[in-house]
CHARMM-style PDB file with segment names, atoms N, HN, CA, C and O in Angstrom:
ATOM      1  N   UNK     1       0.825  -1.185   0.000  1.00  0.00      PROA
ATOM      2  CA  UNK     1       0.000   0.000   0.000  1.00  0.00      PROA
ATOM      3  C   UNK     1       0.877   1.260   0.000  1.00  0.00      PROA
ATOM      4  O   UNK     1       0.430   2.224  -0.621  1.00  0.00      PROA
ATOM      5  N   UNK     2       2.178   1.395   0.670  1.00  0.00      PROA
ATOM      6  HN  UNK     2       2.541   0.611   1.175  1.00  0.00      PROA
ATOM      7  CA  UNK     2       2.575   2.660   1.002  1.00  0.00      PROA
ATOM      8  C   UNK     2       3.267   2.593  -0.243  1.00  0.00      PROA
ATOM      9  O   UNK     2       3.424   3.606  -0.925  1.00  0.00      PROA
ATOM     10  N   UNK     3       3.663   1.546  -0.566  1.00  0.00      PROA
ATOM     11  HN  UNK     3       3.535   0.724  -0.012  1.00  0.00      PROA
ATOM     12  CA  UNK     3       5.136   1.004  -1.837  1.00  0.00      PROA
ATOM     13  C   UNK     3       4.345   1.898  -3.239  1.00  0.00      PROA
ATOM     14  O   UNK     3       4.944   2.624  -4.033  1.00  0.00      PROA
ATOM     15  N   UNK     4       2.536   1.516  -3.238  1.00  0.00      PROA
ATOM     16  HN  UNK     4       2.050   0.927  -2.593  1.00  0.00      PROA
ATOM     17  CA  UNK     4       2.016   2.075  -4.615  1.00  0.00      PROA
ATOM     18  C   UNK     4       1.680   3.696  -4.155  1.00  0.00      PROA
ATOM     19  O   UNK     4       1.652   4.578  -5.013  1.00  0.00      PROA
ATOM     20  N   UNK     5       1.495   3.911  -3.083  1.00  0.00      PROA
ATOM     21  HN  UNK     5       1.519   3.194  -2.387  1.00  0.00      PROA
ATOM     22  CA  UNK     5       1.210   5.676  -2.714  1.00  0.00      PROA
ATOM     23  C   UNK     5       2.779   6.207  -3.233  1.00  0.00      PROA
ATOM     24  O   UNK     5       2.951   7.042  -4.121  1.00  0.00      PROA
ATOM     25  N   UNK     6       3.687   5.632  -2.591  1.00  0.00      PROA
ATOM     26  HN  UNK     6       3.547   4.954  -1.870  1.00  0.00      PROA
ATOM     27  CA  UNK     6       4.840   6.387  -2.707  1.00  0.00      PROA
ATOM     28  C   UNK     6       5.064   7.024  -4.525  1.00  0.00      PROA
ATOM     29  O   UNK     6       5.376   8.139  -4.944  1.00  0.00      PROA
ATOM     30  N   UNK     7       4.757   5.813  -5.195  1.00  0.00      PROA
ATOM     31  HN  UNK     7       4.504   4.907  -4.855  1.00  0.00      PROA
ATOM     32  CA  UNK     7       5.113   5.704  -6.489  1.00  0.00      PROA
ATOM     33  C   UNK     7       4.341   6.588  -7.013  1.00  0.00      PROA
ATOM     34  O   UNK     7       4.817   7.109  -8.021  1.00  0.00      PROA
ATOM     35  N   UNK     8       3.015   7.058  -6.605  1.00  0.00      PROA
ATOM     36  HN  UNK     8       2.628   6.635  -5.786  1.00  0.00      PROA
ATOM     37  CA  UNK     8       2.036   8.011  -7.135  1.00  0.00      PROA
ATOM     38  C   UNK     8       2.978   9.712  -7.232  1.00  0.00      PROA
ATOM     39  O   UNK     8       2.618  10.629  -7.969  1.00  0.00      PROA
ATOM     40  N   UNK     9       4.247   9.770  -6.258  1.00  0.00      PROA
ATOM     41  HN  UNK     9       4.539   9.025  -5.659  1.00  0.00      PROA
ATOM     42  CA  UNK     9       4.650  10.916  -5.549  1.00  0.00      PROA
ATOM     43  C   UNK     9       5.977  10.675  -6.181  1.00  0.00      PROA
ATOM     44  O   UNK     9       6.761  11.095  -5.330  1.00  0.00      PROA
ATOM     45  N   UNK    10       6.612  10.279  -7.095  1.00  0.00      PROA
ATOM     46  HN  UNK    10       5.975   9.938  -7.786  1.00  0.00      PROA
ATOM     47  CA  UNK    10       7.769  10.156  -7.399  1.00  0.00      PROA
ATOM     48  C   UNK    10       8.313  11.589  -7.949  1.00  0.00      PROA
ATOM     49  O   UNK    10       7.594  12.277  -8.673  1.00  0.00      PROA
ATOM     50  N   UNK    11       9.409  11.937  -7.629  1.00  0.00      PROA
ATOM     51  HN  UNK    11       9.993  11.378  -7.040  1.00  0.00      PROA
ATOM     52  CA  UNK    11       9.949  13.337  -8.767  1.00  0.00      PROA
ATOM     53  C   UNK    11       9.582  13.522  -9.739  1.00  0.00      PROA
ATOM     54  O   UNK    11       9.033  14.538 -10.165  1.00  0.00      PROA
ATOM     55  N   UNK    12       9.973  11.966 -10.585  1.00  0.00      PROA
ATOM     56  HN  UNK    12      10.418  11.140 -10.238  1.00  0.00      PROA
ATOM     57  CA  UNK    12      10.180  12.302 -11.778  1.00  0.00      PROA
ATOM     58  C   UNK    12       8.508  12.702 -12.770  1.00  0.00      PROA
ATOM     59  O   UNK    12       8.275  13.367 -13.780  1.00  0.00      PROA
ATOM     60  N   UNK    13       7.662  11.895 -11.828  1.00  0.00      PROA
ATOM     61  HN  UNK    13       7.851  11.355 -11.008  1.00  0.00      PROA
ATOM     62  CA  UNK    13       6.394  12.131 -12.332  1.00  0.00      PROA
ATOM     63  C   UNK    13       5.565  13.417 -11.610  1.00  0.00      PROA
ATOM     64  O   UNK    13       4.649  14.044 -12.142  1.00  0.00      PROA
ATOM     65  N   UNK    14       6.140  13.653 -10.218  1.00  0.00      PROA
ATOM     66  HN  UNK    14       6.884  13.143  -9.786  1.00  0.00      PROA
ATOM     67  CA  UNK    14       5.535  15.067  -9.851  1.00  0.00      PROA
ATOM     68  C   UNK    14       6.142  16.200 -10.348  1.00  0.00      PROA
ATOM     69  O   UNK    14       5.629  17.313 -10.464  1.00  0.00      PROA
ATOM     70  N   UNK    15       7.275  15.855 -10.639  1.00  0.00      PROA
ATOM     71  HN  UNK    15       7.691  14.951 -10.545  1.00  0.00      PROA
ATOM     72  CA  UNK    15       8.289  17.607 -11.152  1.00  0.00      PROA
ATOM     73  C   UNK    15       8.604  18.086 -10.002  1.00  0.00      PROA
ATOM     74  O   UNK    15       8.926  19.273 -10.052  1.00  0.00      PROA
ATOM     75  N   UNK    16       8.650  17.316  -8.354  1.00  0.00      PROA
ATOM     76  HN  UNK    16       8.389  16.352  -8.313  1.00  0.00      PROA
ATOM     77  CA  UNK    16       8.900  18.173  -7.365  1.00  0.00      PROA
ATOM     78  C   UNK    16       9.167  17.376  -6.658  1.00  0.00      PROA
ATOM     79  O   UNK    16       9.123  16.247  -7.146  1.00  0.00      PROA
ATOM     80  N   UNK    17       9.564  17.473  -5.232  1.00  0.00      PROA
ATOM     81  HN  UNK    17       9.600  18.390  -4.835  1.00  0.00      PROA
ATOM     82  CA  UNK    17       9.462  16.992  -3.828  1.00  0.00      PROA
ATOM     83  C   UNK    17       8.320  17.146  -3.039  1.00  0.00      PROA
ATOM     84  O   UNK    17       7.545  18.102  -3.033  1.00  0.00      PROA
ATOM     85  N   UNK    18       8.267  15.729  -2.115  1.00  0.00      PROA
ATOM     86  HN  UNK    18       8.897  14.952  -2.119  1.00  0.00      PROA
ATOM     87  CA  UNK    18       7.317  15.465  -2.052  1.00  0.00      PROA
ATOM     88  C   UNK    18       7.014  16.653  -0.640  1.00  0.00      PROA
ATOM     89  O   UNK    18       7.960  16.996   0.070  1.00  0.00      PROA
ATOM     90  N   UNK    19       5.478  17.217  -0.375  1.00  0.00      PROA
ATOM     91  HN  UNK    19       4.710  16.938  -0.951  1.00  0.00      PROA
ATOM     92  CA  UNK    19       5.232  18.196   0.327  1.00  0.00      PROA
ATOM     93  C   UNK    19       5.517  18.125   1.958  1.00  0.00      PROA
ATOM     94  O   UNK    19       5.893  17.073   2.475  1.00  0.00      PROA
ATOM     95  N   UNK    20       5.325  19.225   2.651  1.00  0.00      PROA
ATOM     96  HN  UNK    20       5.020  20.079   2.230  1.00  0.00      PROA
ATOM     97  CA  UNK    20       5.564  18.293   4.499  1.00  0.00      PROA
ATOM     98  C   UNK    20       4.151  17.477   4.645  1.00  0.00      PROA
ATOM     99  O   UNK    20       4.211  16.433   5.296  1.00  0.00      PROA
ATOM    100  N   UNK    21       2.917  17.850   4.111  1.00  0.00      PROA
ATOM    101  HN  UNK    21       2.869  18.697   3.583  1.00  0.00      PROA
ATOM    102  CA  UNK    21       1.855  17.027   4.483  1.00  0.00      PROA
ATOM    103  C   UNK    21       2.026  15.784   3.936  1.00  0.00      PROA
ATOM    104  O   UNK    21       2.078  14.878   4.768  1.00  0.00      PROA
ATOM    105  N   UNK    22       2.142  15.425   2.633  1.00  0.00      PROA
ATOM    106  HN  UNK    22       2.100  16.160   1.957  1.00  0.00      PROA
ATOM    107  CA  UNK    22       2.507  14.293   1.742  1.00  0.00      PROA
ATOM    108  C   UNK    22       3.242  13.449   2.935  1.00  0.00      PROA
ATOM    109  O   UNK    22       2.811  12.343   3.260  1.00  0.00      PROA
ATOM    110  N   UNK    23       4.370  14.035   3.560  1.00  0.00      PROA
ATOM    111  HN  UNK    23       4.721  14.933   3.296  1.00  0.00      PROA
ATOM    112  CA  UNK    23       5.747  13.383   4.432  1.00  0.00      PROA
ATOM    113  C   UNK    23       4.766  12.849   5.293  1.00  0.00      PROA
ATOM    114  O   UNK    23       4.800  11.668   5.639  1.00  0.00      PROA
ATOM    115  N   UNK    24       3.619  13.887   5.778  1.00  0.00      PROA
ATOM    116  HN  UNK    24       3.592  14.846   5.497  1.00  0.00      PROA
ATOM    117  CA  UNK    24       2.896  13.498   7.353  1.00  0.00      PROA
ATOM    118  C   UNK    24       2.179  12.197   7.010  1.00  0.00      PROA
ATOM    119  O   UNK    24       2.226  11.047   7.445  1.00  0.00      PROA
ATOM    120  N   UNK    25       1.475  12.853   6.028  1.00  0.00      PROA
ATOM    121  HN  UNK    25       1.437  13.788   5.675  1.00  0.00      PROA
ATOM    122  CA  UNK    25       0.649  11.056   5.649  1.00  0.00      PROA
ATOM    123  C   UNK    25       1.371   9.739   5.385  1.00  0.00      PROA
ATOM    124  O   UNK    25       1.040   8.690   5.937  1.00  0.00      PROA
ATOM    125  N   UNK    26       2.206   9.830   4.659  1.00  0.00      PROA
ATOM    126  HN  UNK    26       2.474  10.682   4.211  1.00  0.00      PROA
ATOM    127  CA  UNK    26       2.860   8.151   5.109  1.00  0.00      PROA
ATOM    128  C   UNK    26       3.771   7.804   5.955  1.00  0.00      PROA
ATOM    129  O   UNK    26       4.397   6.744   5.914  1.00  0.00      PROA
ATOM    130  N   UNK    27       3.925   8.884   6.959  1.00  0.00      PROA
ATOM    131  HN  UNK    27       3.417   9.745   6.993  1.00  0.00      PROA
ATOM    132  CA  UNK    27       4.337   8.372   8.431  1.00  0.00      PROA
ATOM    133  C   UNK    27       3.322   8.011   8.999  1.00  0.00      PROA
ATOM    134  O   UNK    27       3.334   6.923   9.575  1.00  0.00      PROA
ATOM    135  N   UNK    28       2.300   8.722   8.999  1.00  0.00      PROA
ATOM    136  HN  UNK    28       2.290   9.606   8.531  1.00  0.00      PROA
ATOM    137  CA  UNK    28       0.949   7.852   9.446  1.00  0.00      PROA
ATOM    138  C   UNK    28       0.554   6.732   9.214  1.00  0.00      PROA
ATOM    139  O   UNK    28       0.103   5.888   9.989  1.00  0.00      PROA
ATOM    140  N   UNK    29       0.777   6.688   7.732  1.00  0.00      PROA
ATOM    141  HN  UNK    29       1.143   7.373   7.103  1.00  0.00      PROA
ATOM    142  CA  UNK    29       0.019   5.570   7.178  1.00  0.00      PROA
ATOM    143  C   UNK    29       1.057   4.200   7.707  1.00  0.00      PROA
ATOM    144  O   UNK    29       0.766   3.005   7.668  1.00  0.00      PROA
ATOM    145  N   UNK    30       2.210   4.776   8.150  1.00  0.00      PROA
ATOM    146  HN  UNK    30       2.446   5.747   8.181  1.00  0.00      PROA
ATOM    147  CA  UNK    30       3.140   3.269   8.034  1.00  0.00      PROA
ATOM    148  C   UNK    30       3.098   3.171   9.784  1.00  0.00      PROA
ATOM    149  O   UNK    30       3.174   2.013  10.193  1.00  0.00      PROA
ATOM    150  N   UNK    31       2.988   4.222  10.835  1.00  0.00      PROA
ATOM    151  HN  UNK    31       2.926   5.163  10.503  1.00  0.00      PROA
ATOM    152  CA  UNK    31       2.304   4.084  11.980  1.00  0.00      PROA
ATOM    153  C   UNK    31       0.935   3.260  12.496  1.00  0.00      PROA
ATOM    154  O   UNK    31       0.915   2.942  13.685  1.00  0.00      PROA
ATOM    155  N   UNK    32      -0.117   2.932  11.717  1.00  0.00      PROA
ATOM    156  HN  UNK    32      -0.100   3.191  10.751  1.00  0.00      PROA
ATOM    157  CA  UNK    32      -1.146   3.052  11.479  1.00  0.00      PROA
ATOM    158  C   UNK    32      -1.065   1.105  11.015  1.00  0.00      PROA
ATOM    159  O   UNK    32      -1.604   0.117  11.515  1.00  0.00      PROA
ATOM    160  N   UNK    33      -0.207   1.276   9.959  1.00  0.00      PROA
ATOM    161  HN  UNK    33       0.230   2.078   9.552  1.00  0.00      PROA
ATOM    162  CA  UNK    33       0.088   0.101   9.879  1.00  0.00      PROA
ATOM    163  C   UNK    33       0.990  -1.272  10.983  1.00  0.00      PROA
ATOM    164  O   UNK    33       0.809  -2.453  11.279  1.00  0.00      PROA
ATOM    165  N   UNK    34       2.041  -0.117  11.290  1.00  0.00      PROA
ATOM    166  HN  UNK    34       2.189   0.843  11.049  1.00  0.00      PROA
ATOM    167  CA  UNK    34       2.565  -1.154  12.717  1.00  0.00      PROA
ATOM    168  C   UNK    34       2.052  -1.380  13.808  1.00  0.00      PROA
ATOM    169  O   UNK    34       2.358  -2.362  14.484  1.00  0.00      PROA
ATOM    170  N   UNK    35       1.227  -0.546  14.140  1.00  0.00      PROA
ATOM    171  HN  UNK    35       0.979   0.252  13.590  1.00  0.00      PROA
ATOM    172  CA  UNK    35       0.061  -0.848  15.500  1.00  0.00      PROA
ATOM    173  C   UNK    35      -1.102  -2.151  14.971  1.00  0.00      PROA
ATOM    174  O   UNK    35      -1.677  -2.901  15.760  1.00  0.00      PROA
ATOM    175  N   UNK    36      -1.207  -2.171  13.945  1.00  0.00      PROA
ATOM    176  HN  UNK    36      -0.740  -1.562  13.304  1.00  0.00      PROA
ATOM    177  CA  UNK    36      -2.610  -3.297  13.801  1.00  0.00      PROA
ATOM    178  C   UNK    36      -1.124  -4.425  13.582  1.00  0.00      PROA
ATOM    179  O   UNK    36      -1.353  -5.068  14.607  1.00  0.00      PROA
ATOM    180  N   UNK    37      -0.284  -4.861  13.213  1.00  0.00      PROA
ATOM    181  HN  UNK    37      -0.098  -4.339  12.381  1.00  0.00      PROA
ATOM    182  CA  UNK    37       0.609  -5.629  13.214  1.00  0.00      PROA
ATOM    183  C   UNK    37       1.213  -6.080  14.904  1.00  0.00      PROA
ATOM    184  O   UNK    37       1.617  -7.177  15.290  1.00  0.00      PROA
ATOM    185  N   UNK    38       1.086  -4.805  15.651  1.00  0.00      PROA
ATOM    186  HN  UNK    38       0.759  -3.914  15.337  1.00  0.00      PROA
ATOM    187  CA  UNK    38       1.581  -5.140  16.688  1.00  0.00      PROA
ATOM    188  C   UNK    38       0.316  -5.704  17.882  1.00  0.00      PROA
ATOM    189  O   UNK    38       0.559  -6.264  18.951  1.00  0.00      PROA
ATOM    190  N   UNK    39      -1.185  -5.331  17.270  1.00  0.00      PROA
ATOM    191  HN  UNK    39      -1.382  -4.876  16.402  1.00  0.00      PROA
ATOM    192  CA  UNK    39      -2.330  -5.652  17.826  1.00  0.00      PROA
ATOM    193  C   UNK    39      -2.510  -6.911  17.645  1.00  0.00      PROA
ATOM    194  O   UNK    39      -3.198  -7.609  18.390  1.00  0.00      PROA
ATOM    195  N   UNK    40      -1.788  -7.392  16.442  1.00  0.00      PROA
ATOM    196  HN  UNK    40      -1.229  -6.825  15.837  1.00  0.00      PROA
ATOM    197  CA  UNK    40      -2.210  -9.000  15.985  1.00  0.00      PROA
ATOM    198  C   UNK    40      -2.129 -10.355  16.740  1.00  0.00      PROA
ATOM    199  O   UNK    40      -2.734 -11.361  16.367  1.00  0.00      PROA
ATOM    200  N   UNK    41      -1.180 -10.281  18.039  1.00  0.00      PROA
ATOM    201  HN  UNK    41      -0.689  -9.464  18.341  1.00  0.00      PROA
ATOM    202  CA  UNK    41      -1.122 -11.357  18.956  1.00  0.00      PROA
ATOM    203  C   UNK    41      -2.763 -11.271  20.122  1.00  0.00      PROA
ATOM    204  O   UNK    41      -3.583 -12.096  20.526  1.00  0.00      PROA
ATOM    205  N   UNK    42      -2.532  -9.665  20.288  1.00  0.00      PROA
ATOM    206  HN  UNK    42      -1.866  -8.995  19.959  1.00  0.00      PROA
ATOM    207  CA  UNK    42      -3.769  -9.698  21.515  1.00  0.00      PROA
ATOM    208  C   UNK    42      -4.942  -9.785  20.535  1.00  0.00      PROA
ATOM    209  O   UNK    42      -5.595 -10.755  20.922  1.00  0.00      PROA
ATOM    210  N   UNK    43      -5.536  -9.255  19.457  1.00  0.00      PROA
ATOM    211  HN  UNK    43      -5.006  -8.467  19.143  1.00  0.00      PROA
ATOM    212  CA  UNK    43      -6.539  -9.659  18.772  1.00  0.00      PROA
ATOM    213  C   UNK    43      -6.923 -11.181  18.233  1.00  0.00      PROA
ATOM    214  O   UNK    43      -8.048 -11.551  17.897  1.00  0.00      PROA
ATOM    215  N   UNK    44      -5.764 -11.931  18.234  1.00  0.00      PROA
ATOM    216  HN  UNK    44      -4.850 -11.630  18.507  1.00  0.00      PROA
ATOM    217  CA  UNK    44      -6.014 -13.294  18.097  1.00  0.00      PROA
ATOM    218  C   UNK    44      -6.043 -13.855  19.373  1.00  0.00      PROA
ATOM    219  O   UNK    44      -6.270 -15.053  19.545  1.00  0.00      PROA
ATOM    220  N   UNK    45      -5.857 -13.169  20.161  1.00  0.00      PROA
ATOM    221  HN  UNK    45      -5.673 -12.197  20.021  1.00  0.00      PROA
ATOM    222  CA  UNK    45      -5.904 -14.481  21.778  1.00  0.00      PROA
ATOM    223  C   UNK    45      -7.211 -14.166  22.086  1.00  0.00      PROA
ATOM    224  O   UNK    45      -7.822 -15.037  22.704  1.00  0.00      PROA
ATOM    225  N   UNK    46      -8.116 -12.605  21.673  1.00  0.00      PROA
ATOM    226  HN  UNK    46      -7.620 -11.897  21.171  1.00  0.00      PROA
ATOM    227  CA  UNK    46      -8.900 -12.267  21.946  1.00  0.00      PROA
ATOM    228  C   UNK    46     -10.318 -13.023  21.427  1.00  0.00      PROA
ATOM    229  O   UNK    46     -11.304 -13.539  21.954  1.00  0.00      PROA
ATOM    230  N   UNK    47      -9.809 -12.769  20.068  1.00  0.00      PROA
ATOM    231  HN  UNK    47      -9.008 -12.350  19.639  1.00  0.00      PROA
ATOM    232  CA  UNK    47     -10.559 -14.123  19.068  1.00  0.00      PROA
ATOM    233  C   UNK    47     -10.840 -15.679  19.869  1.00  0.00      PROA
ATOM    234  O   UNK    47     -11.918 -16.119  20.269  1.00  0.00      PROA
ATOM    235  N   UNK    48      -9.553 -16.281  19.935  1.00  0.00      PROA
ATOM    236  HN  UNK    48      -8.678 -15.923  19.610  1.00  0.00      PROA
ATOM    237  CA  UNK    48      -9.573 -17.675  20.734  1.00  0.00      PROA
ATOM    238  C   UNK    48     -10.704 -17.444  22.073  1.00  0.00      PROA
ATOM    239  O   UNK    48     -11.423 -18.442  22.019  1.00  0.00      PROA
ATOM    240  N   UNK    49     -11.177 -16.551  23.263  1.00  0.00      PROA
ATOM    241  HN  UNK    49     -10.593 -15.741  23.307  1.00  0.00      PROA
ATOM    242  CA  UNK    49     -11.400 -16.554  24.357  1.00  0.00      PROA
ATOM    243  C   UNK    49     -12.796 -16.351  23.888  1.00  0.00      PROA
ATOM    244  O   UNK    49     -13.574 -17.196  24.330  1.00  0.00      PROA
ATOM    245  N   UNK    50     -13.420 -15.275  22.955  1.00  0.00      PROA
ATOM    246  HN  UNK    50     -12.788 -14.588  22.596  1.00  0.00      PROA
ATOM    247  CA  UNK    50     -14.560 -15.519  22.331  1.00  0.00      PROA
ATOM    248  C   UNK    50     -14.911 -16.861  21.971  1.00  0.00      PROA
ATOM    249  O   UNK    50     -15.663 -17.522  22.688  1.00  0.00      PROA
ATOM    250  N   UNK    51     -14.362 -17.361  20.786  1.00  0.00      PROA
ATOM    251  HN  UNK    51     -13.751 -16.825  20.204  1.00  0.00      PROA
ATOM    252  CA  UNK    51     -14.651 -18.158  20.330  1.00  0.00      PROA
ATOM    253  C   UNK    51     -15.206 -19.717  21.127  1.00  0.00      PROA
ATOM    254  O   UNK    51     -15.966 -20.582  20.693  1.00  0.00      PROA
ATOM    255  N   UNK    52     -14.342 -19.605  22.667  1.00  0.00      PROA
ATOM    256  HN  UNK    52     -13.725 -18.902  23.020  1.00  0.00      PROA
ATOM    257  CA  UNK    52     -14.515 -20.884  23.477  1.00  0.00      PROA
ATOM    258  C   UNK    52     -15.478 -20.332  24.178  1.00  0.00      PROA
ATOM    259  O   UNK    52     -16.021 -21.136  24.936  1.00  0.00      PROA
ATOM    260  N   UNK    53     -16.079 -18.791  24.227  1.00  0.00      PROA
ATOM    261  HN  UNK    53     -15.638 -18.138  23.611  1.00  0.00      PROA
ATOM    262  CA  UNK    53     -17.440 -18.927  25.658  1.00  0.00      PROA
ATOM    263  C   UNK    53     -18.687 -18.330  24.250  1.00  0.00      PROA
ATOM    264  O   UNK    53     -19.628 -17.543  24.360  1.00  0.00      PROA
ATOM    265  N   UNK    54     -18.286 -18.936  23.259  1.00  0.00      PROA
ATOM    266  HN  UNK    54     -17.522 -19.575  23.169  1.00  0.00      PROA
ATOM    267  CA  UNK    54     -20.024 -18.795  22.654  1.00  0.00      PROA
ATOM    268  C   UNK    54     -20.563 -19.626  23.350  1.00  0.00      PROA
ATOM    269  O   UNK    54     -20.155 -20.539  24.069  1.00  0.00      PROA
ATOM    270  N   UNK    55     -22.389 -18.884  22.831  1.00  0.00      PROA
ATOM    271  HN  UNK    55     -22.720 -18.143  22.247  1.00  0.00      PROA
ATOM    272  CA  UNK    55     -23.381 -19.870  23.397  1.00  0.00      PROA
ATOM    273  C   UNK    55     -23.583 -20.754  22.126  1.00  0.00      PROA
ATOM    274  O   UNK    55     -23.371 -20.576  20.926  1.00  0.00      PROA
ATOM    275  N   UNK    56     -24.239 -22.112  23.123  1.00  0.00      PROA
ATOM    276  HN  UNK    56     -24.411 -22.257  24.097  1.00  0.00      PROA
ATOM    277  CA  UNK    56     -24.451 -23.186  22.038  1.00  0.00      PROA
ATOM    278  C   UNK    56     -25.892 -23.313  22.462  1.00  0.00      PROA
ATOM    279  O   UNK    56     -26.559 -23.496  23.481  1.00  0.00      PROA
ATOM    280  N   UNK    57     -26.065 -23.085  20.890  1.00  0.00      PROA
ATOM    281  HN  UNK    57     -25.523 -22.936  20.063  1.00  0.00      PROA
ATOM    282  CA  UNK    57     -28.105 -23.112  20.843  1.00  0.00      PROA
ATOM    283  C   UNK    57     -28.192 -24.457  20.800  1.00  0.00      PROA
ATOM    284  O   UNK    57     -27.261 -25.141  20.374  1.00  0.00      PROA
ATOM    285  N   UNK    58     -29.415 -25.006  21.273  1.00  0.00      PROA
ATOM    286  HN  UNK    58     -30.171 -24.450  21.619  1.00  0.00      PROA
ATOM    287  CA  UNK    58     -29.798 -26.034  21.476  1.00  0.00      PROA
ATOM    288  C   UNK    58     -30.357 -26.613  19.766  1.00  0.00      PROA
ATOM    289  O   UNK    58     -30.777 -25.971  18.804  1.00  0.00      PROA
ATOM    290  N   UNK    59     -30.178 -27.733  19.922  1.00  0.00      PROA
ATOM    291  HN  UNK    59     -29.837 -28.255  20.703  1.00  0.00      PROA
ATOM    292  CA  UNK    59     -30.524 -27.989  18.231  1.00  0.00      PROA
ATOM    293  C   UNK    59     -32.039 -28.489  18.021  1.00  0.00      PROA
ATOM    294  OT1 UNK    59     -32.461 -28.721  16.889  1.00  0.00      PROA
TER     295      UNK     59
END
């Protein structure tokens, strides 16, 4: 995702450098990205603890 944004922003196709907001957004975007990467252990244990106290409907 950031690899095809970046490429949208290249010199040679903007005629320039890239802006300070341009800079802000894909520090975000790659922030943004390491937090759900770093969420991924507690969101899956979280998953597992759901998953064992569903209710079971009677059939």
């Amino acid at each position: 995702m950031i690899k095809k944004w970046l490429s949208y922003r290249e010199r040679d196709l903007l005629k320039r450098d890239m802006n300070p907001e341009e800079v802000e957004e894909v520090s975000a975007m790659a922030r943004r990205i390491a937090a759900i990467i770093l969420l991924g252990p507690a969101l899956d244990a979280n998953y597992q603890a759901v998953k064992k106290s569903t209710y079971k409907w009677p059939e």
